[in-house]
C-alpha positions as a Markdown table, in Angstrom:
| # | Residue | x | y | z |
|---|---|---|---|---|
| 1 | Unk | -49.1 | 159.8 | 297.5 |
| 2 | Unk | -47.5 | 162.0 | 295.1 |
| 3 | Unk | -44.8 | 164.3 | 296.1 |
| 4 | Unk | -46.1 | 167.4 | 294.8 |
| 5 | Unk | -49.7 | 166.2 | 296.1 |
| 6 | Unk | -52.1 | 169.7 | 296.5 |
| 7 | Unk | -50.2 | 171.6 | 294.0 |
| 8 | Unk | -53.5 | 172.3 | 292.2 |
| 9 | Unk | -53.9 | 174.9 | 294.7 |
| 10 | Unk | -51.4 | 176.4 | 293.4 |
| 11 | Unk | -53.5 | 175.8 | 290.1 |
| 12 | Unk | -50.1 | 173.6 | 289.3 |
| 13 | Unk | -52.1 | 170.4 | 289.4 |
| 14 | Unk | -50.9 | 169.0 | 285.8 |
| 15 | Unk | -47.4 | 168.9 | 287.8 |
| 16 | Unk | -48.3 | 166.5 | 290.5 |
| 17 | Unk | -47.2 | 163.5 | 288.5 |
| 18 | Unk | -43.4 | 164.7 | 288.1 |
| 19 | Unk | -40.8 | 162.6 | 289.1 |
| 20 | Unk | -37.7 | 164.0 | 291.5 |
| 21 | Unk | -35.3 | 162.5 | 289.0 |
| 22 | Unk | -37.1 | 161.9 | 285.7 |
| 23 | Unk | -35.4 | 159.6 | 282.9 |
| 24 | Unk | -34.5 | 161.5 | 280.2 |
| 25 | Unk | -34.6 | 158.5 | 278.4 |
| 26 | Unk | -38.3 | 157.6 | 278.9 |
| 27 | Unk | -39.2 | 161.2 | 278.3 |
| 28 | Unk | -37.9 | 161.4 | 275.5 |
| 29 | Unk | -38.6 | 157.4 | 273.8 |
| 30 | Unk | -41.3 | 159.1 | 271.5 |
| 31 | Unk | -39.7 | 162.5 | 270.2 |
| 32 | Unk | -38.1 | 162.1 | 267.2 |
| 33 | Unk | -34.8 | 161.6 | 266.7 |
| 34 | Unk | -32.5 | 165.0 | 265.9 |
| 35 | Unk | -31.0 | 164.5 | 262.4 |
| 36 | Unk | -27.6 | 164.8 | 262.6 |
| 37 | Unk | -25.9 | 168.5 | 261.1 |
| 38 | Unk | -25.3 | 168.1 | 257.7 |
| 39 | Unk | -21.5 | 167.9 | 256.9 |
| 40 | Unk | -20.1 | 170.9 | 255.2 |
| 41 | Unk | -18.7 | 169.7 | 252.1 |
| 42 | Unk | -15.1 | 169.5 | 251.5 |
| 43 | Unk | -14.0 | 172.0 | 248.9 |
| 44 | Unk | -10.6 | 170.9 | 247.4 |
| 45 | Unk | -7.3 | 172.5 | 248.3 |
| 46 | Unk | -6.8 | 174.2 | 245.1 |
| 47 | Unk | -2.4 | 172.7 | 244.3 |
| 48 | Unk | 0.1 | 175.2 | 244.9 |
| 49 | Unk | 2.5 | 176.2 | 242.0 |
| 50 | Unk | 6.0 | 177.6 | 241.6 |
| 51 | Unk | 4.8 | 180.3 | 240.1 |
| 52 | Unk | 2.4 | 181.4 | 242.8 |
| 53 | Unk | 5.2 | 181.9 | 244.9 |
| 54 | Unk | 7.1 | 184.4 | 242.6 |
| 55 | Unk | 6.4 | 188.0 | 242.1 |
| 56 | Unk | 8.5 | 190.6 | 240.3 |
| 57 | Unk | 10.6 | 192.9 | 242.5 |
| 58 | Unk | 12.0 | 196.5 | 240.8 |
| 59 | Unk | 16.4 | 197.1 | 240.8 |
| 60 | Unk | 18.3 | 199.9 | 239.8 |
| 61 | Unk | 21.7 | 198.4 | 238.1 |
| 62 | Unk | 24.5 | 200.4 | 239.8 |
| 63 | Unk | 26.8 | 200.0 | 236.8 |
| 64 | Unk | 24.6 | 201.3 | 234.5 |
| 65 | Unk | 21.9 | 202.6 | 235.8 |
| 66 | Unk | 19.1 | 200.9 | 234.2 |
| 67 | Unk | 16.2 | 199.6 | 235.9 |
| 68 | Unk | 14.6 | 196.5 | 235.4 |
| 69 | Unk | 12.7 | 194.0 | 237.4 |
| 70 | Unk | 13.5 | 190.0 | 238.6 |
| 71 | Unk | 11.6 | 187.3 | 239.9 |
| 72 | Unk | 11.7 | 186.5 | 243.5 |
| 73 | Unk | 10.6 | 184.7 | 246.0 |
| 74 | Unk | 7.6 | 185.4 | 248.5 |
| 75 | Unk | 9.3 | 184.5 | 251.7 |
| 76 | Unk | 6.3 | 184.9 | 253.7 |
| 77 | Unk | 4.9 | 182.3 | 251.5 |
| 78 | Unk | 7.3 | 179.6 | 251.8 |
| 79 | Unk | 7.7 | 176.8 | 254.3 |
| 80 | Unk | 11.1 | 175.7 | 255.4 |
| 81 | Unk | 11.0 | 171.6 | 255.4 |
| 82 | Unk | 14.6 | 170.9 | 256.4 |
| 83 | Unk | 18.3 | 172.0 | 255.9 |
| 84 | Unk | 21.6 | 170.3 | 254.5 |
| 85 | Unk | 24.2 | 169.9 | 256.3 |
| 86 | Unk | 26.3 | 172.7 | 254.3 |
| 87 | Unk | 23.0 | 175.1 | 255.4 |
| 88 | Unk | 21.2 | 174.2 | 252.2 |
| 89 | Unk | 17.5 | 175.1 | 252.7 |
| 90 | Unk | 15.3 | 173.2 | 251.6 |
| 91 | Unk | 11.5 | 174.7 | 250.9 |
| 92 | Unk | 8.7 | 173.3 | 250.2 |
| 93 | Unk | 7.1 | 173.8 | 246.6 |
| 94 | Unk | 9.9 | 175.9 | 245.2 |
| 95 | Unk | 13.9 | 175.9 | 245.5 |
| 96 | Unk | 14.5 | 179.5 | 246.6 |
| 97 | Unk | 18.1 | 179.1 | 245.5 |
| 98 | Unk | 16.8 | 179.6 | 241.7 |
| 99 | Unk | 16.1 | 183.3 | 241.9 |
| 100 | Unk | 18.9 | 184.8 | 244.2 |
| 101 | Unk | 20.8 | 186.0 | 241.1 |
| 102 | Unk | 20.0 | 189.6 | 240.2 |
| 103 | Unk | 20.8 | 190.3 | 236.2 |
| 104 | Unk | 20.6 | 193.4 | 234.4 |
| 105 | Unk | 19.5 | 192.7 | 230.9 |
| 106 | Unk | 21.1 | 195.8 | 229.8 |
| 107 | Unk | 24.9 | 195.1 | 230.6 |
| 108 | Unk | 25.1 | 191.9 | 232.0 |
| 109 | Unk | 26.0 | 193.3 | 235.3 |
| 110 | Unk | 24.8 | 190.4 | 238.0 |
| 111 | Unk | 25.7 | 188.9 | 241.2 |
| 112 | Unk | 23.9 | 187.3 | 244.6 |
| 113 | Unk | 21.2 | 189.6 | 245.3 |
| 114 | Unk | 23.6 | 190.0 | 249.2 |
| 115 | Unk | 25.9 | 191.9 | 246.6 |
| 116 | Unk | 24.4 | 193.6 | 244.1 |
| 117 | Unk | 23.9 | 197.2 | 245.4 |
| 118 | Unk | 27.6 | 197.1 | 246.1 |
| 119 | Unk | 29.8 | 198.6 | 243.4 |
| 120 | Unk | 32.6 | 200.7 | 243.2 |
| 121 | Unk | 33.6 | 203.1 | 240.6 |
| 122 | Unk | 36.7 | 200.9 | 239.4 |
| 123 | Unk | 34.6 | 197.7 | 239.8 |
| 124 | Unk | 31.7 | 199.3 | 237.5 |
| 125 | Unk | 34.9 | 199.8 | 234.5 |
| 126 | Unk | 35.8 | 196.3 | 234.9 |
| 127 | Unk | 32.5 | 195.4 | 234.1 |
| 128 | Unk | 31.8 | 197.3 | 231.0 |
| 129 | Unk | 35.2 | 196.5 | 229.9 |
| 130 | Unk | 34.8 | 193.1 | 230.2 |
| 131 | Unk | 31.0 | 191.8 | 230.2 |
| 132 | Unk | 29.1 | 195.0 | 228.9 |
| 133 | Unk | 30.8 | 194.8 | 225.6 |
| 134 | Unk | 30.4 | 191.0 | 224.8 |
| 135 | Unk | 27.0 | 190.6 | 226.4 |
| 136 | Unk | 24.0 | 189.2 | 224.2 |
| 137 | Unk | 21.1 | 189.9 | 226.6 |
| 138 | Unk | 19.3 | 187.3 | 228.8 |
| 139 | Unk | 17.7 | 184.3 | 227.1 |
| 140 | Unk | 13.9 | 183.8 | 227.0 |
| 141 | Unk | 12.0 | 182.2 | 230.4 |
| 142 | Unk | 9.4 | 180.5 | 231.5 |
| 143 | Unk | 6.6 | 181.8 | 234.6 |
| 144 | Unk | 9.7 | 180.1 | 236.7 |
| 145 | Unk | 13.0 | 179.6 | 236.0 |
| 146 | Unk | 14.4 | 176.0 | 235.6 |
| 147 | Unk | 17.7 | 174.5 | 236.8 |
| 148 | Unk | 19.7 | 175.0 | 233.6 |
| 149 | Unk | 17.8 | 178.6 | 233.3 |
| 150 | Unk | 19.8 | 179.3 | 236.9 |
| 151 | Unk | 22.6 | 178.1 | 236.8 |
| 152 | Unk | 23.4 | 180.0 | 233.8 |
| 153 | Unk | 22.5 | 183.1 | 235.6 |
| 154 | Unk | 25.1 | 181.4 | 238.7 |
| 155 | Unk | 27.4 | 181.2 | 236.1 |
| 156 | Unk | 27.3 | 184.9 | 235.1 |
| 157 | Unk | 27.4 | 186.0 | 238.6 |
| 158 | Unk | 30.4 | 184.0 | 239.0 |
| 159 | Unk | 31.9 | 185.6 | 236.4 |
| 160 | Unk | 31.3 | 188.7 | 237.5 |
| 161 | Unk | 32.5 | 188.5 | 240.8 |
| 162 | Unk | 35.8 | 187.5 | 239.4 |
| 163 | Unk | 35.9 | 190.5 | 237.0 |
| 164 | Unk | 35.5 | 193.0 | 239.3 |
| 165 | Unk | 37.8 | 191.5 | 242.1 |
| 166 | Unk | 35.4 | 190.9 | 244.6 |
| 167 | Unk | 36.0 | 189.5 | 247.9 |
| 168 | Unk | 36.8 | 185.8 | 248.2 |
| 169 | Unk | 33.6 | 185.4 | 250.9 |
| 170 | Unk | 31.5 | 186.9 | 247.7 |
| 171 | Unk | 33.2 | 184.5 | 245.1 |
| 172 | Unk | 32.9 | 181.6 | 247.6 |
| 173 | Unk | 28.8 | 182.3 | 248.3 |
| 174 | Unk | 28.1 | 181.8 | 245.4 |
| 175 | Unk | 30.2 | 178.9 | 244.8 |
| 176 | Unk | 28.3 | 177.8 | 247.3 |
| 177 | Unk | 25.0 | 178.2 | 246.4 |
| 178 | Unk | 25.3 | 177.5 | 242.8 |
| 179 | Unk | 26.4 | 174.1 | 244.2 |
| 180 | Unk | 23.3 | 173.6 | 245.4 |
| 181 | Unk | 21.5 | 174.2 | 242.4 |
| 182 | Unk | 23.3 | 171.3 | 240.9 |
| 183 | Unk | 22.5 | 169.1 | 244.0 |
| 184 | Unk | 19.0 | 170.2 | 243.3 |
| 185 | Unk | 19.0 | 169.6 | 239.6 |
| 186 | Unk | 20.3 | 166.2 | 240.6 |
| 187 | Unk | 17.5 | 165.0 | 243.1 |
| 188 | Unk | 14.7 | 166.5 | 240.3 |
| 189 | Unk | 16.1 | 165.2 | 237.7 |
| 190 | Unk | 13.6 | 162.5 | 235.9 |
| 191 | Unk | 15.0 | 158.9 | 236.4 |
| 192 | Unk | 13.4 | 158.0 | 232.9 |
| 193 | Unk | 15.7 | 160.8 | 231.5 |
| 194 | Unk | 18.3 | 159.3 | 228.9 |
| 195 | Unk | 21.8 | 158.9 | 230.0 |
| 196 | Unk | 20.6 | 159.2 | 233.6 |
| 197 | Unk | 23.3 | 157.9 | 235.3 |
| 198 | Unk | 26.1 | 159.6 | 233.3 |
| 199 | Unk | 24.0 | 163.0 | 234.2 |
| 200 | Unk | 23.9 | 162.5 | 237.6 |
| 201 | Unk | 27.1 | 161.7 | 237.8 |
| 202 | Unk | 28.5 | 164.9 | 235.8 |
| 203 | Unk | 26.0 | 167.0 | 238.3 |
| 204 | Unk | 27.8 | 165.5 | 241.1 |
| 205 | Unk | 31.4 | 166.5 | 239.7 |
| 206 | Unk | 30.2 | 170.1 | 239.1 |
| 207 | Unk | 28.9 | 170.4 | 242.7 |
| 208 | Unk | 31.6 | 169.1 | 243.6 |
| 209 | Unk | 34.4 | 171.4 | 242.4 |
| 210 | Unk | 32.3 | 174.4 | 243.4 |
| 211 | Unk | 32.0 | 173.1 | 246.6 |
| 212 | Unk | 35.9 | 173.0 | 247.0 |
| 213 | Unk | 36.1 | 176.5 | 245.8 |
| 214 | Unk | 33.6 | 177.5 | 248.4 |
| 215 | Unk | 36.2 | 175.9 | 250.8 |
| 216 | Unk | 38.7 | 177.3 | 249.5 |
| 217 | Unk | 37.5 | 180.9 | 249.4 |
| 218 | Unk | 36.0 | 181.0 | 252.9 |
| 219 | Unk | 39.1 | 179.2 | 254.3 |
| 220 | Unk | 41.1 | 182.3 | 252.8 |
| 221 | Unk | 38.0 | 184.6 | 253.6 |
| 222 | Unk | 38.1 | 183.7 | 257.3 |
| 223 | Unk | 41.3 | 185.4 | 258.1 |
| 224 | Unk | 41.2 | 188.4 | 255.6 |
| 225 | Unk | 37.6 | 189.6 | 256.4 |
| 226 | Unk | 35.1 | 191.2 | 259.2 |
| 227 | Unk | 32.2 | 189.5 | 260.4 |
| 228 | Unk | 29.6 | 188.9 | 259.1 |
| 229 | Unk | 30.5 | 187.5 | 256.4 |
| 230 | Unk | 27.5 | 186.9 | 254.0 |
| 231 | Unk | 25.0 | 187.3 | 256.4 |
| 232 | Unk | 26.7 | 185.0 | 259.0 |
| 233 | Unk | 28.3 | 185.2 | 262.0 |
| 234 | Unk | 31.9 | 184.1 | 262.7 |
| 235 | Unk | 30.2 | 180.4 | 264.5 |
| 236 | Unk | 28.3 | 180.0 | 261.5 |
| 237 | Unk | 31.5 | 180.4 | 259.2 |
| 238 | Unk | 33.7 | 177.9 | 261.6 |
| 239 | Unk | 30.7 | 175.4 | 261.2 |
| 240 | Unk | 30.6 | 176.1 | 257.6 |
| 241 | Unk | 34.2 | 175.8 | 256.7 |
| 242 | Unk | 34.2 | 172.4 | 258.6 |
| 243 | Unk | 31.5 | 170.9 | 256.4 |
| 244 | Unk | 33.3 | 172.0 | 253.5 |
| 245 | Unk | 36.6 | 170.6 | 254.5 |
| 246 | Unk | 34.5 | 167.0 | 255.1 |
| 247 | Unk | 33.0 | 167.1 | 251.6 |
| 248 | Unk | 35.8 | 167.7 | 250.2 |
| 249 | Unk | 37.6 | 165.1 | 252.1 |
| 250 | Unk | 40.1 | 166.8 | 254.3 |
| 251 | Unk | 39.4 | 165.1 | 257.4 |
| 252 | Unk | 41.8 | 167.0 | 259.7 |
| 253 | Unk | 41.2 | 170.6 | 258.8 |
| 254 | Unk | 37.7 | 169.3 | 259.1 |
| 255 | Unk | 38.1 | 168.0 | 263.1 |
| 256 | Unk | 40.0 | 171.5 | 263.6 |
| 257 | Unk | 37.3 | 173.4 | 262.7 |
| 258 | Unk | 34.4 | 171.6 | 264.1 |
| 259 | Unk | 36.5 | 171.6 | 267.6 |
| 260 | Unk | 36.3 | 175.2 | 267.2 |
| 261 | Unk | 32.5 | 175.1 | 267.0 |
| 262 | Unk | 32.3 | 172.6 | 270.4 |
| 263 | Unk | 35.0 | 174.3 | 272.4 |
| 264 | Unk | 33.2 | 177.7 | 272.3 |
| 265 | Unk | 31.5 | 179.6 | 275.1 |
| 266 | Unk | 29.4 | 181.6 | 272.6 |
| 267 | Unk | 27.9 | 178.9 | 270.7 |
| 268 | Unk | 24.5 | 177.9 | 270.6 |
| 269 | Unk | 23.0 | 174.7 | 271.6 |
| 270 | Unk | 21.6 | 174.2 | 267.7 |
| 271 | Unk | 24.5 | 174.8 | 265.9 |
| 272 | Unk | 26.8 | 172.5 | 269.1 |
| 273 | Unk | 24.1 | 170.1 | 267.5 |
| 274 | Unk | 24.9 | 170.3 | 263.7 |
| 275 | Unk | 28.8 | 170.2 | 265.0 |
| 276 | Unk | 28.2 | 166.8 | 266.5 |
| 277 | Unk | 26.3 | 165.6 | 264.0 |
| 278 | Unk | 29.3 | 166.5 | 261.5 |
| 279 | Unk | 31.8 | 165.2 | 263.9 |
| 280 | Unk | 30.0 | 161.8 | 263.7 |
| 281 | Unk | 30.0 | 162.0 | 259.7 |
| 282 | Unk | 33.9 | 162.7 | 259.7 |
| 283 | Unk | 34.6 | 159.5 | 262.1 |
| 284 | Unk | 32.1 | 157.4 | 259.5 |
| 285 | Unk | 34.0 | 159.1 | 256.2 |
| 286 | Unk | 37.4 | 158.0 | 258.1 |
| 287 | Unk | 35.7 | 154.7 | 258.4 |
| 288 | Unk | 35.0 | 154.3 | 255.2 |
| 289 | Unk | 38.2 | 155.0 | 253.7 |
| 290 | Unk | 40.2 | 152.7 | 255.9 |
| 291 | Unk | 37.6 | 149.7 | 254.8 |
């Protein structure tokens, strides 16, 4: 006898057959089958360019007033794939290192971007004594700037910075950094370009010799100036000078300044890590010399 025998009194007779625990299965062997969801098709990522990560910004030359605008780069926009051991950061789609020179086209003034707002009378009459009058203007660009477009801007900067006597941190930033634009022309550069291996090798010499001066003006920097220096804090400097000394092969001014970085209370656990790690490169360098 059913289980639900005399429900028809409850005129709930078509329910007399049910079972307690009914197969789904069996219930269901003559519905159709659902068709699955149609896939959503997959609309391509449309490639990012250079130049979409650029936009003009508007400056005010504090030598001579004029104002003008410069390519930069969207920081919001750019992702942060891994850094050198010198702090060179590497992006991804774009090497932000291209647009941090500020020129004005109308005397030549330039210098880091860090810098440029910075100008004292006597240091604007240096510069119209010596770049204003000889300057040509800027050369002709593309939507982005290549290697060789800045570094010639690097060069200017440089130039500047030693015209009006700036400070040895300034003249040793951008040292630095226009060292990395020849370490990045290098690792872009085409391997079916002509002479390949005599360029690399004279990008390698240039980086080189600016990265000594780098060394050389922070080293002389670190004792003269307040902190921070460039943006970075007296750790980052220690750490800093220490890779510098390393590249440029001078092993024990190298260990003094990375024991600087390990022995302190204040310093962080990431930047004890990039010590280590350069600690390890000096002992292999040391290695390498003696085989």
């Amino acid at each position: 006898m059913s289980l639900f025998h005399g429900l028809d009194k409850f005129g709930l007779g078509k329910l007399e057959k049910m079972d307690v625990f009914e197969d789904e299965t069996k219930k269901d062997k003559h519905k159709e089958p659902e068709k699955p969801a149609p896939v959503p098709e997959k609309k391509p990522v449309p490639e990012v360019k250079e130049s979409d990560l650029l936009f003009d910004k508007s400056y005010t030359c504090p030598v001579c007033d004029m104002a003008f605008r410069s390519k930069m780069v969207k920081t919001g926009r750019v992702k942060l794939l891994s850094q050198d051991t010198d702090l060179r950061p590497n992006y991804k789609y774009v090497d932000s290192i291209k647009y941090d020179v500020l020129v004005c086209p109308g005397c030549g003034y330039s210098s880091l971007s860090r810098f440029f707002k910075f100008m004292m009378p006597s240091q604007a009459k240096l510069i119209t004594e010596n770049i204003t009058k000889n300057f040509r203007g800027l050369p002709e660009t593309g939507d982005v700037y290549t290697y060789d477009d800045a570094i010639g801007r690097y060069q200017l900067a440089l130039a500047n910075a030693i015209v009006k006597k700036a400070k040895a941190s300034e003249k040793a930033y951008t040292c630095l950094k226009m060292a990395w634009l020849y370490r990045g022309k290098a690792e872009t550069l085409p391997k079916d370009t002509p002479g390949y291996d005599k360029a690399i090798s004279e990008l390698k010499k240039e980086e080189e010799a600016l990265l000594n001066n780098a060394y050389e003006g922070f080293s002389d920097a670190f004792s003269k100036e307040d902190f921070p220096m460039c943006g970075m804090d007296e750790l980052t400097v220690t750490y800093l000078v220490a890779e510098l000394a390393r590249r440029a092969g001078d092993y024990e001014a190298s260990s003094r300044w990375i024991s600087k970085v390990l022995t302190s209370r204040n310093a962080s656990e990431r930047i004890k890590d990039k010590a280590r790690n350069v600690k390890e490169l000096i002992e292999k360098d040391r290695e390498k010399e003696t085989n």
